[in-house]
N, C-alpha and C positions, 0 to 999 in steps of 0.2 A: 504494500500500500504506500502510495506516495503522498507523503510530507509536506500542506499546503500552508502558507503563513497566511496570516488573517489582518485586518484593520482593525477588527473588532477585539483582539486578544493578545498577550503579549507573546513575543516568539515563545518564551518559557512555558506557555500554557498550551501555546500548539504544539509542543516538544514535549508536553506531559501527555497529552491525550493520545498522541500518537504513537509512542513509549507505550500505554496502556492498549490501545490496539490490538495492536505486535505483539501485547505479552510477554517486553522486553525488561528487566530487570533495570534497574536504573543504576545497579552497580555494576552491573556488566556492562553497560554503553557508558556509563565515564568510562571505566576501564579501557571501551573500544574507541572512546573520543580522545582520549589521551587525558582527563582533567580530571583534579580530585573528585572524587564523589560528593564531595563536603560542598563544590562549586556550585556540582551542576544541581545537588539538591538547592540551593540558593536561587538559580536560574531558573527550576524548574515551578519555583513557591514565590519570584519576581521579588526576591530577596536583594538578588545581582541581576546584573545588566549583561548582553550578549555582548562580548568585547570583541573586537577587531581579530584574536588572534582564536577567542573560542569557536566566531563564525569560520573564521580559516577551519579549524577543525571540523566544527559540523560540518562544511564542507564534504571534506576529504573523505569522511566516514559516510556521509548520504549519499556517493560521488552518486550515484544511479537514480537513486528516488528521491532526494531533497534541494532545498534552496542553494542557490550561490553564496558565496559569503557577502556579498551585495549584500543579495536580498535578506540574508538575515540583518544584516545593520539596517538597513532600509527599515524591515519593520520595527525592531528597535527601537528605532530617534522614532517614527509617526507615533510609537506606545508611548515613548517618553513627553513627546509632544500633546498628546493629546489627555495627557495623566497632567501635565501643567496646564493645558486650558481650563480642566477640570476642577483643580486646586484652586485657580485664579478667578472663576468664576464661584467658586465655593464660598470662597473670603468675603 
């Protein structure tokens, strides 16, 4: 099954649902993404942010079924962006 990013959700929580999917353990894909476990659970609960070097990884390990490292920054900044309009409009 292939790995869609959303506007509506942060990469971490497309990357959780689709982890649950697949059935895949979430300590077995850090393991296979190369990133502590400790990160990607971060990432995966929008604890942390997709870095530059994590999208590189997701990359690499989705090479067939998932985003570019683009497009995971891509959706990223429009979550982070749209998490401060949110805030800004809250205030």
């Amino acid at each position: 099954m292939e790995l869609k990013l959303t506007d509506r959700e942060s990469p971490g929580a497309s990357l959780k649902g689709w982890l649950r999917d697949n059935r895949i353990k979430k300590v077995d894909a850090a393991r296979a993404i190369g990133i502590a476990r400790t990160r990607l659970y971060e990432i995966l609960n929008e604890r942390a942010r997709v870095t530059p070097r994590t999208a590189r990884a997701l990359e690499a390990w989705l090479s067939n079924s998932g985003p570019s490292a683009e497009q995971w920054m891509k959706a990223q900044v429009t979550f982070d962006l749209a998490r401060a309009r949110a805030n800004e409009e809250a205030a």
